[in-house]
C-alpha positions as CSV (number, residue, x, y, z in Angstrom):
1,X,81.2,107.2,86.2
2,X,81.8,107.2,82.5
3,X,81.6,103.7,81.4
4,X,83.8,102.9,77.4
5,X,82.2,100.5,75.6
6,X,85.1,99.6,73.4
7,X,86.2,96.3,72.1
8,X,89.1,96.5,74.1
9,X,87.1,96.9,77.5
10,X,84.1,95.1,77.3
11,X,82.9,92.9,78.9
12,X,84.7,91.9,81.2
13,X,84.6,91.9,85.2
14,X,86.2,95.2,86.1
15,X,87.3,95.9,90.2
16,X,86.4,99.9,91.7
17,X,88.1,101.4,94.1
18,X,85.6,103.9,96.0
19,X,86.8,106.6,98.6
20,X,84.1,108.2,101.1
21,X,85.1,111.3,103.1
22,X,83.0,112.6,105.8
23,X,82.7,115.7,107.4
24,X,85.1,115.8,110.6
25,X,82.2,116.2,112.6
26,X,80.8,113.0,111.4
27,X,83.6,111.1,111.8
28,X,81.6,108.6,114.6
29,X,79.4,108.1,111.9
30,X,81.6,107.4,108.7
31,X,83.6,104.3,111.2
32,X,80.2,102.7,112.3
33,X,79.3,102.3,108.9
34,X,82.3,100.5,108.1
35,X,80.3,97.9,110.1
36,X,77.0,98.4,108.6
37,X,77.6,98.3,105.1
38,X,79.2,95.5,104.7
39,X,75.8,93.6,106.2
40,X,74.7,95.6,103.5
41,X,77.4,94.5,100.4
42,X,76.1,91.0,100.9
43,X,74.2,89.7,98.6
44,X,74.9,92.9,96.2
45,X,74.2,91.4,92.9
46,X,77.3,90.9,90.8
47,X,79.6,91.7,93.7
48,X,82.2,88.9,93.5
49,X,84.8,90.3,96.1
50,X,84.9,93.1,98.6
51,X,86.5,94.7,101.3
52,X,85.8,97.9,103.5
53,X,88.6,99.4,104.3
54,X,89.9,102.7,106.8
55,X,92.1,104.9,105.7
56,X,95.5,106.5,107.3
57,X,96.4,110.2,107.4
58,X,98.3,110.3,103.9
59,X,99.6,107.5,101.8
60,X,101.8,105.3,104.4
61,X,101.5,107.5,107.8
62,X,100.9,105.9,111.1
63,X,97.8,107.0,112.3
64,X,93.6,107.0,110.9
65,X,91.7,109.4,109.4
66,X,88.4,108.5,111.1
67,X,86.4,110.5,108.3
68,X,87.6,108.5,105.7
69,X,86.5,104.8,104.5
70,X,87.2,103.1,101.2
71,X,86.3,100.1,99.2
72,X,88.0,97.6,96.9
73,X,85.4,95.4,95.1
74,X,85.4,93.4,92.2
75,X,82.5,93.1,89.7
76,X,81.2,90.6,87.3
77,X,80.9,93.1,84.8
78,X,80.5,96.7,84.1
79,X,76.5,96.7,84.7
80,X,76.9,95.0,88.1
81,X,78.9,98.0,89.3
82,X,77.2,100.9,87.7
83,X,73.7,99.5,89.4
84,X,76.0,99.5,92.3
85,X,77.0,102.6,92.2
86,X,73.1,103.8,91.1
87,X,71.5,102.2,93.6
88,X,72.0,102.5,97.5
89,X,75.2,103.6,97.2
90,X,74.2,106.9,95.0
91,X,72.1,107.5,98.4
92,X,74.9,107.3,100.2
93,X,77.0,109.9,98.0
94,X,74.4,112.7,98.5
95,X,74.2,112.0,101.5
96,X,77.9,113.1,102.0
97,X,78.7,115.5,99.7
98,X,75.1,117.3,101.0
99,X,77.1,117.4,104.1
100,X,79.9,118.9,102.9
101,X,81.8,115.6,102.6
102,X,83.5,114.2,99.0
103,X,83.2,110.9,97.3
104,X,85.4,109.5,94.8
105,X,85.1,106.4,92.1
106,X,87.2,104.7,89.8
107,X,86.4,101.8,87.5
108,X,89.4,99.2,86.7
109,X,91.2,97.0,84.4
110,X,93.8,94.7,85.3
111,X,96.8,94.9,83.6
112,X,98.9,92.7,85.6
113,X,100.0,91.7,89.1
114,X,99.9,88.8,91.3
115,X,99.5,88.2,95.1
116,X,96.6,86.9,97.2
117,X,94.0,88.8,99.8
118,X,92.8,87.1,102.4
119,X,93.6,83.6,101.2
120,X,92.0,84.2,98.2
121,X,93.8,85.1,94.1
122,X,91.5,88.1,93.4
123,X,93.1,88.8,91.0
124,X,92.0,85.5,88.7
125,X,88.3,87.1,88.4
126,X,90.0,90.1,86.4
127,X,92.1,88.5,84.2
128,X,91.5,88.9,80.3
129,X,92.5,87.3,77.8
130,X,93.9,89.7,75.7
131,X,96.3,92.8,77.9
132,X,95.1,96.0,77.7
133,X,98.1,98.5,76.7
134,X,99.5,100.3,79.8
135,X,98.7,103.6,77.8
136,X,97.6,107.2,79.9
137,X,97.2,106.9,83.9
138,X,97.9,104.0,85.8
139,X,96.4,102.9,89.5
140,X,98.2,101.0,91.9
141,X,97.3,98.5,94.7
142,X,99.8,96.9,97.5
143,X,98.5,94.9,100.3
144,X,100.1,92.8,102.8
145,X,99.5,91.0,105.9
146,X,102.8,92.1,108.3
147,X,103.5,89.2,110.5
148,X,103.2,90.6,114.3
149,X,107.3,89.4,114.9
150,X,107.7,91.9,112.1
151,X,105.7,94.7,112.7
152,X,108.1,97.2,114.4
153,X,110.5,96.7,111.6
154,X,107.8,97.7,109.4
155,X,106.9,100.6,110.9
156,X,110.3,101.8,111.2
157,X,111.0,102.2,107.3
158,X,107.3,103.4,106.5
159,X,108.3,107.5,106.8
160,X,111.5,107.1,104.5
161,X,109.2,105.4,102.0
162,X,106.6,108.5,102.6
163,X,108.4,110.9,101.8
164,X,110.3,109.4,98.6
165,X,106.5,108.9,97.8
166,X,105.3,112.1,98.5
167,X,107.8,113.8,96.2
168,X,107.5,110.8,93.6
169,X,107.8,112.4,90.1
170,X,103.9,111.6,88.4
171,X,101.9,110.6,91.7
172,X,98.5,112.3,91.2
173,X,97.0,110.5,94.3
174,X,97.7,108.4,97.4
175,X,96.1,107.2,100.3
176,X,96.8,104.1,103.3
177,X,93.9,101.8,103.5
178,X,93.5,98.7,105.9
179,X,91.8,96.1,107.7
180,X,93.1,96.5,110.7
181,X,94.8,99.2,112.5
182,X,97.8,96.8,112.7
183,X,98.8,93.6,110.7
184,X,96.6,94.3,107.5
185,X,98.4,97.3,105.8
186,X,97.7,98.7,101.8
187,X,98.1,101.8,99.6
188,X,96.3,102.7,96.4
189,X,97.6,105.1,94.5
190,X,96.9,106.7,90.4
191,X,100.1,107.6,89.0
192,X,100.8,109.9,85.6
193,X,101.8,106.4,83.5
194,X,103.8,103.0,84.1
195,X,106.9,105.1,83.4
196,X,106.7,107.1,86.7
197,X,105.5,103.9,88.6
198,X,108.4,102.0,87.4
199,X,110.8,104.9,88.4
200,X,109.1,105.0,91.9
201,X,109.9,101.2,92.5
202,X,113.6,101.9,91.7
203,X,114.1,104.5,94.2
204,X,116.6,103.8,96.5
205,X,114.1,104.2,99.8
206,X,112.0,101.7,98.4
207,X,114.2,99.3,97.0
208,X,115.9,99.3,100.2
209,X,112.8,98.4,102.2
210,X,112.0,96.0,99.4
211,X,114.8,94.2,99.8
212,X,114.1,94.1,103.6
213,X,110.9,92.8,103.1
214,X,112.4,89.7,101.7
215,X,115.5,89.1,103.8
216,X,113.7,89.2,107.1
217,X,110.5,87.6,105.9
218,X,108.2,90.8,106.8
219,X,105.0,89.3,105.3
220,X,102.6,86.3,105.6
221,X,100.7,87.3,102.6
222,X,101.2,90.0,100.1
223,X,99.0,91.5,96.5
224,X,100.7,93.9,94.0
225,X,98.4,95.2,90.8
226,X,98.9,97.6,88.3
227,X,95.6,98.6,87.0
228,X,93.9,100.8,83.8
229,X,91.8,103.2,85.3
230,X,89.1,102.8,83.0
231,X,86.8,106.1,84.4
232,X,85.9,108.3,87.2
233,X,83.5,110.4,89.2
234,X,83.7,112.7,92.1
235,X,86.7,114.4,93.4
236,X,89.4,112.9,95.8
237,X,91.1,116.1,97.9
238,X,89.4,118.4,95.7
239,X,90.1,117.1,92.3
240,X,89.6,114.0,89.6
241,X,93.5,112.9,89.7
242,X,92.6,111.1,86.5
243,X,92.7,115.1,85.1
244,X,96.2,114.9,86.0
């Protein structure tokens, strides 16, 4: 992963989102460890916050992809992740990609957003105190926690949404990620800039369901972030969608 060492970057606690994709054949394999490795996360030094997370078919279909697991973590600073990312996890990586499998990394700045996971404002430990500029690609978190009463309204609008997503002018990259197979919904996406995020949010689809979400009280708990995707490594379907 490359890792800046700018003014304007460093140091500072940084999140990563990671995206592991396994053979189909060793899809058994790639859920158990969804298990496994977070006995293994604890204790990781400089790992202030973490979660393990499946993955849907696409960026808001109903349904797993059992291959696929992801993690959201955020670091103390850039060293804590790259030892990370050198140590047991590298293993890991060749691991899968000897397999035939692909692994994806990002490294990432806040630049704003608010919300809490799990109880918990995340997003505190990444504050800085000075903004980065929202200049180049920009990565995108949502996460909420649907209550139950809810839940079959919020299924319901999820394949308008997907769609105006999928054809979203400047979405390099999408996928649904979760707790739970029900209840504990997210999407992270990298977009082109803030311009074709911003766009995205005012499409009528999404504003609609937006608006929903308020009105009938959809969510116990929500997060929204926009982040600087500060670098990458591997490839995510293929391709670095930082390359555009």
């Amino acid at each position: 992963m490359q890792r800046e060492t700018g003014d304007e970057i460093a140091p500072s606690r940084v999140a990563s989102f990671h995206l592991v994709r396994e053979p189909v054949w060793r899809a058994p394999l790639a859920l158990g460890r969804l298990g496994t490795d977070r006995l293994r996360l604890r204790g990781t030094p400089g790992l202030r916050f973490a979660r393990l997370l499946g993955t849907g078919r696409g960026a808001t279909a109903v349904g797993a992809d059992l291959a696929r697991s992801a993690l959201f973590a955020v670091w103390d600073d850039d060293a804590a992740l790259a030892a990370f990312e050198d140590g047991w996890f590298a293993e890991r990586a060749a691991r899968v990609r000897t397999s035939g499998g692909e692994v994806y990394g990002v490294r990432l700045a806040l630049l704003s957003g608010h919300g809490r996971w799990g109880g918990r404002d995340v997003l505190t430990d990444l504050r800085r105190p000075q903004p980065l500029a929202a200049d180049g690609p920009v990565a995108v978190l949502t996460r909420a926690t649907v209550r139950p009463s809810r839940w079959h309204r919020f299924r319901g609008s999820r394949p308008p949404v997907s769609e105006e997503l999928a054809g979203a002018d400047g979405l390099r990259a999408a996928v649904s990620i979760g707790e739970a197979p029900v209840g504990l919904q997210a999407t992270f996406s990298i977009w082109s800039d803030v311009a074709a995020v911003v766009a995205f949010a005012r499409s009528p689809e999404h504003r609609a369901v937006v608006r929903r979400t308020r009105e009938e009280d959809w969510y116990g708990e929500e997060l929204f972030a926009r982040f600087a995707p500060l670098g990458a490594t591997g490839t995510w379907d293929g391709r670095d969608p930082l390359s555009g």
